[in-house]
N, C-alpha and C positions, 0 to 999 in steps of 0.2 A: 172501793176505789171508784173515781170518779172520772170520766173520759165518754166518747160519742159512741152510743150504741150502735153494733155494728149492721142492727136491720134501720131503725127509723133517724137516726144519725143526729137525735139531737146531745144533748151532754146532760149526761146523767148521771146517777151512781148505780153502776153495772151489778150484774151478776155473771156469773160461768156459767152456760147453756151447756150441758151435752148434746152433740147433734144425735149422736148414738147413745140411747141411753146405757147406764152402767147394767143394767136388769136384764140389757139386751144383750151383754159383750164390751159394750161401749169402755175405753180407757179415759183416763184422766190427761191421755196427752195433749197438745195445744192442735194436733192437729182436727182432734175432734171437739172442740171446745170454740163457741164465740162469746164477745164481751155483750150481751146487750142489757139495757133497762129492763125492768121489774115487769113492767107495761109487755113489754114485746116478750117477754120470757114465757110470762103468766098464759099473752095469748097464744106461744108456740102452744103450751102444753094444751091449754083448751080446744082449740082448733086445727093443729097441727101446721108441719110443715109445709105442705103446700099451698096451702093459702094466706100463712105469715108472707113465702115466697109471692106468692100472686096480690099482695098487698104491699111488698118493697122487691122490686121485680133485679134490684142489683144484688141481691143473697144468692140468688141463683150460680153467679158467674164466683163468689164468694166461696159458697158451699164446692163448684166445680175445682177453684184453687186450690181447697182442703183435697180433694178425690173422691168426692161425693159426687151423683146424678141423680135424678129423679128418673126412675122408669115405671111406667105402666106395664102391672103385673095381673094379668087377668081382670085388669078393670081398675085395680085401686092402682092411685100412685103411690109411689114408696120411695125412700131416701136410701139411695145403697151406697156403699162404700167401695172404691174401686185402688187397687194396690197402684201405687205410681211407679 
């Protein structure tokens, strides 16, 4: 499918991200799922989320409408999931 990825917002042909991986718990529903490019998918998994985040600083606010946060967990940050 083809539409604007939802980190670097140009128009591509998307993939379904897990924000939570499935390995972790993570489900298949949309509230844990964003559309983006190949490009921006590839570098979540290399580099992770926070610095995808700190390289398109509006996923932030994106991730927080799904009930996601980032907290500083003895030093590392982590993507948690918070029940709405």
């Amino acid at each position: 499918m083809k539409g604007n990825c939802q980190a670097c917002m140009r128009f591509k042909e998307l993939d379904s991200c897990h924000i939570t991986s499935r390995g972790a718990g993570g489900s298949d529903d949309e509230s844990n799922l964003l559309l983006m490019c190949r490009a921006c998918h590839q570098f979540q998994h290399s580099q992770g989320w926070n610095k995808l985040i700190n390289k398109y600083k509006h996923l932030a606010s994106i991730l927080r409408s799904k009930g996601f946060q980032i907290q500083d967990v003895f030093g590392v940050k982590k993507l948690v999931k918070y029940a709405k």
